[in-house]
Structures are given as structure tokens and as C-alpha cells.
N, C-alpha and C positions, 0 to 999 in steps of 0.2 A: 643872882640869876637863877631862875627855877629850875632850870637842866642839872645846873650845881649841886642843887637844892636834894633833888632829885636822888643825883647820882649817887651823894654823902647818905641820905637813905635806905639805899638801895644796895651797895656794898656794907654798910655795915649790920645792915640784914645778913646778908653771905656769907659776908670774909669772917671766919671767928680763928681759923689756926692759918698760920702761914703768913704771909707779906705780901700787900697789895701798897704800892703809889701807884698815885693817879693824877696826872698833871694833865687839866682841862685844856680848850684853846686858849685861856684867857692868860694862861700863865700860872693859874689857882692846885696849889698841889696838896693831896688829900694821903692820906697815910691809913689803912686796916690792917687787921688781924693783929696778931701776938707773938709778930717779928720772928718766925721761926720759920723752916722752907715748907714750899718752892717761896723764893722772895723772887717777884713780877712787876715790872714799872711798864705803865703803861701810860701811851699820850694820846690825846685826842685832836688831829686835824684842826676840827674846824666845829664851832658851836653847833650847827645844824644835828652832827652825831652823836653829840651827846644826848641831846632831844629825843632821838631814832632810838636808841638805845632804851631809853627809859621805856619809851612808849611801849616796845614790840621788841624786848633780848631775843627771844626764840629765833627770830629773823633777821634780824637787824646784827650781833655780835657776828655770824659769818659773813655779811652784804660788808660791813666796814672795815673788817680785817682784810677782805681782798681786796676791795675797791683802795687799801692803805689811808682808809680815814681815820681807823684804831691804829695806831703802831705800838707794837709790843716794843720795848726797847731792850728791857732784862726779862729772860725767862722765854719760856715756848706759849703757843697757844695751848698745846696741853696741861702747861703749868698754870696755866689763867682757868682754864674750867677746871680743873681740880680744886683753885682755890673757890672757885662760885659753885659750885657743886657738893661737894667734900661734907658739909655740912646743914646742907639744905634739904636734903634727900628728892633730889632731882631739879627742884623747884628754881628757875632762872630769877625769876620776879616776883614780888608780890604789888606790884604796881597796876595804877589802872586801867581801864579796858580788858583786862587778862580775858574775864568770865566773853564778853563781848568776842572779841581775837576766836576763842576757841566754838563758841558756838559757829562760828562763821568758818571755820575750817573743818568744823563735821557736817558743815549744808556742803562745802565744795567737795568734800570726796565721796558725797553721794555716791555721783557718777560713775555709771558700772565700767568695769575696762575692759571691754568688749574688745573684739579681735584687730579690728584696724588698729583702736585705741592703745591696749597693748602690745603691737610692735611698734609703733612708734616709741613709745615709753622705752622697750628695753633697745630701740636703737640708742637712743638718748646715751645712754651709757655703757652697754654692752659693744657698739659698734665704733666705739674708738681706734685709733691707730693701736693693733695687736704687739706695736712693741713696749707700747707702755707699760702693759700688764704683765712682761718678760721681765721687766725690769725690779717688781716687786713681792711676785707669787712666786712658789715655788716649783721645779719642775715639770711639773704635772700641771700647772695652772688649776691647780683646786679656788677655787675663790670663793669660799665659805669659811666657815668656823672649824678651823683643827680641833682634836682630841688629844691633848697632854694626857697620857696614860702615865708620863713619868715624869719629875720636874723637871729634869736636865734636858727633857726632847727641845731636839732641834724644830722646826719648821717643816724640814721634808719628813721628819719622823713622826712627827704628829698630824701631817695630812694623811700620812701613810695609815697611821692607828686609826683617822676618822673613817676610811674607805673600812678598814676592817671593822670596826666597830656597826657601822651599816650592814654590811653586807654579812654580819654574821647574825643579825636581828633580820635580815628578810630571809632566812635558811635557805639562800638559793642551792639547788642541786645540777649534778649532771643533767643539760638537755632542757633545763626551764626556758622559759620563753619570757624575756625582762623586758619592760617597759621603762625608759628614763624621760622622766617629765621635765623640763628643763636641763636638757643636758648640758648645757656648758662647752667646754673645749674637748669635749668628748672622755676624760679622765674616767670618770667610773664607768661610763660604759665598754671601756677597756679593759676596766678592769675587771668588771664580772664576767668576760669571756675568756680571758688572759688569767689568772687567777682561780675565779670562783667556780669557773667550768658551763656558766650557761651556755643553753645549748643556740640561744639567740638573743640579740639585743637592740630593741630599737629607741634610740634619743628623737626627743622632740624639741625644737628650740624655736627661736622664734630671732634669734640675733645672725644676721647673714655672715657675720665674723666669723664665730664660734661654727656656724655652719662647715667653712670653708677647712680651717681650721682642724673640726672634728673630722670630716673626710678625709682629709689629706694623713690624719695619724691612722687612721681607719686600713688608709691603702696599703701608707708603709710597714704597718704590722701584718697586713696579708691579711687579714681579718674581713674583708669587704661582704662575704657573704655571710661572715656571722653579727658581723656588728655594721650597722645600719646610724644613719643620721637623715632627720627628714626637717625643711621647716616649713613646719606646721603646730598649730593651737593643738593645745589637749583635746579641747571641746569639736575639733574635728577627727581625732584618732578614732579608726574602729581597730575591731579584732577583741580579743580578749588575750592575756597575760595571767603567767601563773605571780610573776612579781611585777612590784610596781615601787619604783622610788624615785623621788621628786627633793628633790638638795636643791635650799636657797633662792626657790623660785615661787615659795607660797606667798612672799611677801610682795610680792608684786600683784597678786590678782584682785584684793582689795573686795572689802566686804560684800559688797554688794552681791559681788560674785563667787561666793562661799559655795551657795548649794550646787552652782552649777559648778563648780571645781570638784568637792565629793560626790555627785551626781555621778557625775564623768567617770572618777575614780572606781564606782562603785560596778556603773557597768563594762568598764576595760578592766578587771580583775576578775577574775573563775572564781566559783564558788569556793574552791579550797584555796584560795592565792592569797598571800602576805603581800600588804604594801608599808614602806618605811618613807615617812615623811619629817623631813630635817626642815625647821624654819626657826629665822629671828621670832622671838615674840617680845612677849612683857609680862611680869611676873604680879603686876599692881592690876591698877582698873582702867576699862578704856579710856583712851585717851589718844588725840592725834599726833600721828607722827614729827616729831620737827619741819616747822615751815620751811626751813635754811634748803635740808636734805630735800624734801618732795619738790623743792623749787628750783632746785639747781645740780641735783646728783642723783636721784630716784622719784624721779614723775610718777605719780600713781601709786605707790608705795605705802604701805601699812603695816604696823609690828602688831601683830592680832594677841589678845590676852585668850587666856582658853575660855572664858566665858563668851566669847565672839564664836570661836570654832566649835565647841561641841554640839551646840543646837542644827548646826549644819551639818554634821558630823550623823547626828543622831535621826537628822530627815532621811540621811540617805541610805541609812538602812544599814550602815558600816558602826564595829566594835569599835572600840579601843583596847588591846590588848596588853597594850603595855606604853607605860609612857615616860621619858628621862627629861631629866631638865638640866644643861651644862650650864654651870654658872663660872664665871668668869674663863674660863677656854675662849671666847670670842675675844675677850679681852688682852690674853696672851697674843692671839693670832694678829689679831690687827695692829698690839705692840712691834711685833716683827716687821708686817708690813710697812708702818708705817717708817719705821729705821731704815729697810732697804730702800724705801721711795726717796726718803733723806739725803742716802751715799748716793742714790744717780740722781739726783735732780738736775745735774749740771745735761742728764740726758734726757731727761724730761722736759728741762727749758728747750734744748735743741728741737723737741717735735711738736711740742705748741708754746706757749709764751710765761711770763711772769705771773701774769695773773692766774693761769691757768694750773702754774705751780703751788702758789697760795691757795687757791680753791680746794687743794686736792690734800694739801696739809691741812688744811681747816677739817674736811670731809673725815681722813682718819683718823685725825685726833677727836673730833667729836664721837664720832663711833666707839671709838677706847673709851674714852669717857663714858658713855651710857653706858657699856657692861662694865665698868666698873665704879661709879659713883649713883650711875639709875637703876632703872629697872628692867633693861634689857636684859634678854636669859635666851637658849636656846632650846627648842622644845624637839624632841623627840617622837613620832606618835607609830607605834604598831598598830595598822588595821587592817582588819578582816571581816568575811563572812559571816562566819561562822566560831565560836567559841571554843573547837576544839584542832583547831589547826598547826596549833603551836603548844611549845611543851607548858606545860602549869608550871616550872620552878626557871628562875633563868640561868640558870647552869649552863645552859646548852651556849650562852652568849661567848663567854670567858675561854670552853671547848671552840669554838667552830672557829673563835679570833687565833688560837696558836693553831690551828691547821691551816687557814690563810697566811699567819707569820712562815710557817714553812715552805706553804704553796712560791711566797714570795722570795724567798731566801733559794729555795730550789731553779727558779728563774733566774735570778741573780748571777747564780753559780755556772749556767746554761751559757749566760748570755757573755759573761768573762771568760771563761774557758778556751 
């Protein structure tokens, strides 16, 4: 059978360490790698999938594992892309159509994600029942990339570090006026009032969840008139801001709409005003995002390589002043997450179904994977005006993170007391 054919091809491309069986429909059982861990047996449904697989992994590997036409039987789905990745350096297939497949998924994501466009997209996923994302974030609902400042950090300890590690690269002071482009559940914009001491702060979102969400923490901290939540587009914010920081929200805007993103940026920041921009990228060459992900958990979605951003970067008249690249921290983070999503799943089937629980292990376990067998990376970017608004040595970063450490521990102590 050529699917067979195929498939015996195809993994033993992949698999070189670890243990792969692989028992077709037909009954046909195939053996890879060099019998060493993860050892993963997997079975195939029904001949059709085998077929799907070959033609199109990038798609096809998350559509069969929910749909239960792949059944894992030993091992995890994270143990199966380890073993097809691990050794490939990213690379799912080298089968044909690939060249095809990908030119036809950079004609589709042309299309700019203009304002209707994207809220739709981030209802998609951001507008989920708000208990599911209790169930696997930490406190704060940071739903980004923590910063492991120490190996032993917990999860609440290293979103804690990521907030500091921001906030001490955009030097807010006493009395600044902050912008949060994508605010989330409202967490940093909390926390640079609560904490960092600006003197104002307005989130911009575009998910009615997090809206709701961010208000309601807004009120209970009493904070109402200094911290602010609005939904609305970037591309509709006036005013000007002396800071500006934008977490986990650049990947959603999608090339097209690059200049008009730093455009926007460029004239809602003061001349002297620091902006810190946190996003997934990719450390390689462009290349489109996973079909699985853009199709079924981030509509509109793009991991931008910096040669995609700086031409845009550089139209709009904005530095770069400094720029960090977290490697494997996503990796840590989303290990976590995807463990606590594990222990409550039995709460997760509760508020949507089976399938929707497979979808969502697929979803984290691929994500872990790409920062830690592709070339997923998180980028960091200082920009400004002007070239002297910030210090020339970064001392000042490591400085301003133990005065936040204290600011936080001082609270702490306020709040138990």
C-alpha cells in the first residue's frame, strides 16, 4: 500500500533516537529509532489517515489526534513530536507537495487583519469560558512567556520576574502616563500602578472577556481612576503616552499590518517615551506559522522573524534600543501549563467536551515543542524616539528589577499584616 510506503519513509527520516511503533489499519506494524526513550506506539484508525498524514503532517497530525483517527497508545503527544522533531530541526516532512502546501499558505495570510478582522480572531480564543484559563495560568492570569530568573522558579515566580523584567526595561516613573496594547486580564496594567508607581494606565483589548475581567480587578483594587481598560484597536487610540508596552499581542496583527502597528506605536509615544514590546517570533527564516494552530487555536496568527519587523520598524521612524531574545523560557512556561491543564482536565471536560480536551493537549504540547525542538524564541524589543533616552550600559535593568522585588515584597507584607 503506498500510505505504508510512505509512512516507513517518512518516520524513518525522523525517528533516529527514541522508539517509534507504528501499527497501520491494516494491521502492518513498523518499528523506528534506536529503542531508547520516549518509547511511543501509535495506531492508525483507518487507511484514509495514513494518506492525510503523509500528504500534509503540519495539518493533518493535530486534525487526527482529535478527530482519534491517530491513537497514541504508549507515550504522550509530546513524546511523539519529540521523537519527529528532536532530529529534524523543525522539519515534519520532507514529502511531496510540501514547496506547494507552503506557497499557498503565504497567498492566504496575505490578508491584512484589519479591525472587524481582528476581533473576531481574538474572540476565537481569547473569549472562551474565563474558567478554563483559571484552571491552568497562574494567579495573575499572565498568559504569555514567564522569565526563569532561577531554575527552581515556580510559575507564579517567574511570571512575577517577567512583569519585573518589563517594567524595569520601560523605566517607568512616578506619574508616567502608560499605554498597554493588548492588555489581557488586566495583570500588568495593575501592576504598573500597584507596583511601578505610574501615574496612569490605559489597556487596550479587543477580547470582551478580558475586558470584563480586567474592570472588575480594576474596581476591586480601587484603582478605577488610575487604571483604565477600554475595547478598542490600537490603530483607534489617540493621546500620546510617555510608555508603551504591548505582551503577546504582536502575533496576532500579522504582516501585512506591520507598519500600521509601529506607525500607531510611533505616534502614541512622546518624543522622549520608551516602548517594550514582548512577542513570540522565530529565530530562522520566514516561514508560515503551523496550519493545525492558525486553523483551529490562533486565526490570523504569525511568529514574525526579525527580518519581517525591522523594515517596519525602521519606516516608522522608531530605534531599537535594545533587544533580548528568551530562549527556551516559553518552553518552561507552557511545560507548566500544559501539567496543570492535565490534573483538571476532568474540569475542563466538564465545560466543554472530549474533543475539545484533545484539542487543547495537542495545542500545548505543540507549542512546548516549537520552543524547544524549533525555532520558536521570544523577542524582546526596546523602542524609542530618540537615541538618548535610555541609559547606554544595562545596569540600570538588574537595578530597577530589585527595587520592584521590594516594591512587591513591601506590598505583600501591607496586604498580610
Amino acid at each position: 500500500m503506498l500510505s505504508e510506503k510512505l509512512l516507513d519513509l517518512a518516520f524513518t527520516r525522523a525517528v533516529k533516537h527514541g522508539s517509534l511503533e507504528v501499527t497501520t489499519a491494516g494491521g502492518r506494524r513498523f518499528t523506528f529509532g534506536d529503542g531508547s526513550e520516549p518509547q511511543v506506539s501509535l495506531r492508525f484508525a483507518d487507511a484514509p489517515a495514513q494518506m492525510a498524514l503523509c500528504l500534509h503532517p503540519e495539518l493533518k497530525l493535530g486534525e487526527l489526534y482529535v478527530d482519534g483517527r491517530l491513537v497514541i497508545e504508549q507515550g504522550t503527544i509530546l513524546d511523539l513530536l519529540q521523537l519527529l522533531l528532536q532530529d529534524t530541526h523543525g522539519e515534519l516532512s520532507e514529502l511531496p507537495l510540501k514547496r506547494l502546501r507552503r506557497i499557498r499558505t503565504w497567498l492566504m495570510r496575505r490578508a491584512e487583519n484589519d479591525a472587524s478582522r481582528s476581533k473576531r480572531n481574538v474572540a476565537h480564543h481569547y473569549d472562551l469560558d474565563g474558567r478554563l484559563y483559571s484552571l491552568f495560568l497562574d494567579s495573575d492570569r499572565q498568559y504569555s512567556c514567564a522569565y526563569f530568573d532561577h531554575p527552581d522558579a515556580s510559575l507564579e515566580e517567574a511570571q512575577s520576574a517577567k512583569k519585573r523584567h518589563i517594567v524595569a526595561k520601560l523605566l517607568v516613573d512616578q506619574g508616567h502616563r502608560v499605554l498597554d496594547i493588548g492588555s489581557g486580564w488586566g495583570g500588568m496594567g495593575l501592576y504598573l500602578a500597584q507596583i511601578a508607581g505610574a501615574g496612569s494606565v490605559k489597556g487596550v483589548t479587543l477580547s470582551e472577556e478580558q475586558l470584563d475581567v480586567s474592570r472588575k480587578r480594576s474596581a476591586t483594587a480601587c484603582l478605577q481612576e488610575r487604571v483604565q481598560f477600554e475595547l478598542q484597536d490600537y490603530r483607534a487610540t489617540t493621546g500620546t503616552f510617555d510608555r508603551i508596552v504591548s505582551v503577546g499581542m504582536f502575533e496576532h496583527v500579522g504582516v501585512p499590518s506591520y507598519d500600521a502597528y509601529f506607525q500607531a506605536c510611533r505616534r502614541l509615544l512622546k518624543e522622549d517615551g520608551v516602548m517594550l514590546l514582548h512577542t513570540i517570533g522565530r529565530s530562522g527564516t520566514p516561514y508560515p506559522t503551523n496550519p493545525w494552530i492558525t486553523k483551529y487555536i490562533f486565526p490570523g496568527g504569525h511568529l514574525p522573524v526579525l527580518s519581517e519587523m525591522m523594515p517596519a520598524i525602521e519606516r516608522a521612524g522608531l530605534i531599537v534600543s535594545d533587544l533580548e531574545v528568551l530562549r527556551l523560557h516559553y518552553a518552561y512556561t507552557l511545560k507548566a501549563w500544559r501539567e496543570r491543564f492535565l490534573a483538571h482536565r476532568e474540569e475542563v471536560l466538564r465545560l466543554y467536551d472530549e474533543r475539545f480536551c484533545r484539542m487543547w493537549e495537542c495545542y500545548l504540547a505543540m507549542s512546548e515543542s516549537a520552543f524547544r525542538w524549533q525555532d520558536a524564541v521570544v523577542f524582546q524589543l526596546q523602542l524609542t524616539r530618540r537615541n538618548d533616552v535610555v541609559p547606554v550600559t544595562r545596569d540600570y535593568i538588574a537595578e530597577r528589577e530589585a527595587v520592584l522585588k521590594e516594591a512587591e515584597q513591601n506590598r505583600e507584607l501591607k496586604r498580610t499584616a
